[in-house]
N, C-alpha and C positions, 0 to 999 in steps of 0.2 A: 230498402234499396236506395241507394244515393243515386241524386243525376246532378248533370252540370247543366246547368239551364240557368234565365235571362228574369232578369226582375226590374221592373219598371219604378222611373223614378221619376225628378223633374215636373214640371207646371204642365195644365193643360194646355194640348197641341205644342209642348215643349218637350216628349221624352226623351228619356235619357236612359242607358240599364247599367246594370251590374250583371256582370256574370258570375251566379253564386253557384255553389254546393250545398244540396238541401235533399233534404226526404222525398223522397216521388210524392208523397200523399199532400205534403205540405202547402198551404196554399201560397198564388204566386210573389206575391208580398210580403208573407208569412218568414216563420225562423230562417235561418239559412248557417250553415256547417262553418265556411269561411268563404270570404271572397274572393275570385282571382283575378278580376278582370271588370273592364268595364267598355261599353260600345256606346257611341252618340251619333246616332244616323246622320243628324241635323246637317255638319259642316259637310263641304267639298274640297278634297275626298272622306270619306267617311273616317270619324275616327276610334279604334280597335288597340287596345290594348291589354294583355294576355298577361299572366306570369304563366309561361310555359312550362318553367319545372311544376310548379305547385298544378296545372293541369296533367302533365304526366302523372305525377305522384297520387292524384285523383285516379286518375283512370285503371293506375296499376293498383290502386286497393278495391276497386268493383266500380267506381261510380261511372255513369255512362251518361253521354253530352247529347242534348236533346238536338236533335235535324236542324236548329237554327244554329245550335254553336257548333257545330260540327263544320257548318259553313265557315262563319266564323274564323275559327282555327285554321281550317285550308287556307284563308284569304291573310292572316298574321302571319302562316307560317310563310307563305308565298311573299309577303312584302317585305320578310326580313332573309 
């Protein structure tokens, strides 16, 4: 089962994520499907960028976004 979930990157007490597409079992560093996105809590305001289609396109073949990009998405689709 595929999910869209967040993978840590960046320096310690620096991260940074990607929003990938990966195996549920996979671990969170681990392989990942493709990327679509990427979030950096860091600046003010927070900064969130999405490819929207290639997340639809995820979601309409099974893959399902874990509770923190689901947030996420609300919060990209509402600034755009």
């Amino acid at each position: 089962m595929l999910r869209i979930r967040l993978t840590r990157k960046g320096q310690k007490k620096r991260p940074f994520y990607r929003v990938v597409v990966t195996e549920k079992d996979a671990p969170r560093d681990g392989r990942f499907v493709e990327i679509v996105g990427h979030y950096n809590p860091l600046p003010d305001p927070v900064e969130i960028k999405l490819d929207m289609e290639r997340v639809q396109y995820w979601i309409s073949k099974g893959a399902k976004p874990s509770d923190t990009v689901k947030g996420l998405i609300d919060k990209a689709t509402a600034s755009s």
